[in-house]
N, C-alpha and C positions, 0 to 999 in steps of 0.2 A: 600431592594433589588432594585438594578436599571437596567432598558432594556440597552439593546447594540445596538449597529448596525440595523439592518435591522428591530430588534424589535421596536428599539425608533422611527424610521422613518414612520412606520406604525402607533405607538400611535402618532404622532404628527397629522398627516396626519389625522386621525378621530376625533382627539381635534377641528378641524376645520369644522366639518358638525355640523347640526342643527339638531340634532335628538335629541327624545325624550324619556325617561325611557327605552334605551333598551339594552342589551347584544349584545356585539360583542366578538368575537374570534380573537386573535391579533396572528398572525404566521408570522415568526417563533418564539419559544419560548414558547407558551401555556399560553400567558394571557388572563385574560379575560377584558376587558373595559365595565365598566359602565357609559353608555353616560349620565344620570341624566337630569339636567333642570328641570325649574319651580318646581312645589313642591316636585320633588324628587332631586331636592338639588345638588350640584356639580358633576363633571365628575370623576370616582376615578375608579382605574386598580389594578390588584394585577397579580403577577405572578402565575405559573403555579402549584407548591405549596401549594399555598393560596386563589386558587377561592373558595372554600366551605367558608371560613371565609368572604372574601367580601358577596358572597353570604346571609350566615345566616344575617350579619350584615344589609342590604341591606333590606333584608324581614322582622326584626325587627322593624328597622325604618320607612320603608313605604310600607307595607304589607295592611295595614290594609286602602291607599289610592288611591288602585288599582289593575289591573292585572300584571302590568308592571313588578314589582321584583318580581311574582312567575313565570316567565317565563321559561321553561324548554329548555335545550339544545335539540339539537346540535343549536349551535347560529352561525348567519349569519359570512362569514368570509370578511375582505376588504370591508365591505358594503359602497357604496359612494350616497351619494344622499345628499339634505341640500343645506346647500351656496355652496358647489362648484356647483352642478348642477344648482341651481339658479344662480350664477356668468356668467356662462356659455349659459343660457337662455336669461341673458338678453343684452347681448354681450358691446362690448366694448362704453364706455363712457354713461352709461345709470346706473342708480343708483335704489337704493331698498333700503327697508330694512336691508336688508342681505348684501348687497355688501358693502365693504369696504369704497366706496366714501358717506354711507350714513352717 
């Protein structure tokens, strides 16, 4: 299954922060985004459907390397922080880590 519209533009948009092992809530549409990194492994989303299956999967894999995948809802919605707020902090023509010109 693939997002539409306003749902894709929301998942692309938190592809882009730097967070780590946590649940997000993706509206409209009712997915859920697993932002992952470091040892919890890539960034992966399921629709509204399918959270309980990303879910169990998620807790199987790396359950046992932290709190992070047992995390219980309600999960934050639109949450922004990461490189854009970092981008943002460190204003124009000045580089990091994070920012694009690093």
């Amino acid at each position: 299954m693939r997002a539409e519209g306003a749902t894709e533009r929301a998942l692309e948009a938190q592809l882009q922060e730097f967070l780590f092992g946590e649940y997000l809530d993706v509206d409209p549409g009712h997915w859920l985004h697993w932002t992952g990194n470091g040892i919890y492994g890539r960034a992966q989303y399921a629709c509204g459907e399918h959270r309980g299956e990303l879910k169990a999967a998620l807790r199987e894999s790396y359950g046992t390397l932290g709190w992070h995948p047992w995390a219980m809802g309600p999960h934050p919605v639109n949450y922004r922080r990461g490189r854009v707020a970092a981008r943002r902090a460190l204003g124009p023509g000045r580089s990091s880590r994070w920012s694009p010109l690093a």
